[in-house]
N, C-alpha and C positions, 0 to 999 in steps of 0.2 A: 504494500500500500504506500502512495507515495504523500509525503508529509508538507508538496509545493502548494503554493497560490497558483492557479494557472489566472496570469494577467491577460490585459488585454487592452485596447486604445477606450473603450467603454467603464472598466476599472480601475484605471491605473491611476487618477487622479485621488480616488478616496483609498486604493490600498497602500498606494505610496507615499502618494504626496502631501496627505493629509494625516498620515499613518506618524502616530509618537512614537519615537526609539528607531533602531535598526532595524532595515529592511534592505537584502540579498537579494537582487534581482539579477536573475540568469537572463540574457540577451543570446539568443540561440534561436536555429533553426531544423528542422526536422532531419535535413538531408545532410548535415556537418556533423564528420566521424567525430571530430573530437570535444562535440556538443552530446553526443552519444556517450561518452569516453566518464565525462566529466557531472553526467547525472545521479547515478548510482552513489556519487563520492555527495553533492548536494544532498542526494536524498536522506544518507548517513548524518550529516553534517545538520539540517532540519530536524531532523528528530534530537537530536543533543543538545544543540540552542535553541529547543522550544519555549518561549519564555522569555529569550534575553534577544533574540534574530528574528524577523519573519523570511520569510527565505517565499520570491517565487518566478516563475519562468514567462519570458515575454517574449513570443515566435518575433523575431523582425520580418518575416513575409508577411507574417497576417498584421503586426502593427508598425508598417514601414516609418511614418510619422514620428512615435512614440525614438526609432532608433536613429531618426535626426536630429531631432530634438539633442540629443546627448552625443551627438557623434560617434555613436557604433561603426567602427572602419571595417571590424574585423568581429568572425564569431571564432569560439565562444567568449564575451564579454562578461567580467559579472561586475556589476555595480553595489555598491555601498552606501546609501541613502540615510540620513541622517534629520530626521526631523522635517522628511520632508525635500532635502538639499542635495546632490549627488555630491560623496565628501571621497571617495577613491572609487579606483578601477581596477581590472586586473583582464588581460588582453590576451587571450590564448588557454591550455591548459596544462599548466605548470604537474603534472600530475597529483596524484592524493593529498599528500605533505604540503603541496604548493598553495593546493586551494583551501588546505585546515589552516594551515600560517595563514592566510589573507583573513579569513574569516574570525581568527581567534585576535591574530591585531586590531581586527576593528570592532569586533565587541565587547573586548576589553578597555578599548579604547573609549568608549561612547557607554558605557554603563552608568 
């Protein structure tokens, strides 16, 4: 069972942007291996900061908009949101280690 928000250009205003604390938004699309790669380790990673992270997934084909807005160049993206405010990024998939480090810096950070 997976533990994401699936966003959307319809959502994304009241799950993020108005969302208090930290929110994890995966910037991915269906057809990118290493958006494939990098789910499994989110979905791990959602369940353990339930609580202190919302953690969820925004197709950039279904909301292209949404990934201009923030200049998405490249998938997999994950964003860091902050009250609201996009506060770091992480471009690619650093594998397991790479994306728990990103993750634990910034809700440690923002607690």
């Amino acid at each position: 069972m997976s533990n994401f928000k699936k966003l959307e250009e319809a959502t994304f205003e009241t799950e993020v942007l108005q969302s208090e604390g930290v929110v994890l938004v995966d910037f991915y699309a269906d057809w990118c291996g290493p958006c494939k790669m990098m789910a499994p380790v989110l979905d791990q990673i959602a369940g353990e900061f339930d609580g202190r992270v919302k953690v969820g997934k925004l197709d950039v084909d279904s909301s292209p908009a949404i990934a201009m807005r923030y200049g998405i160049m490249g998938i997999p993206t994950l964003g860091i949101f902050q009250d609201g405010k996009l506060v770091d990024r992480l471009v690619g998939y650093p594998g397991p280690g790479g994306v728990r480090a990103f993750v634990e810096k910034n809700a440690a950070a923002k607690v």
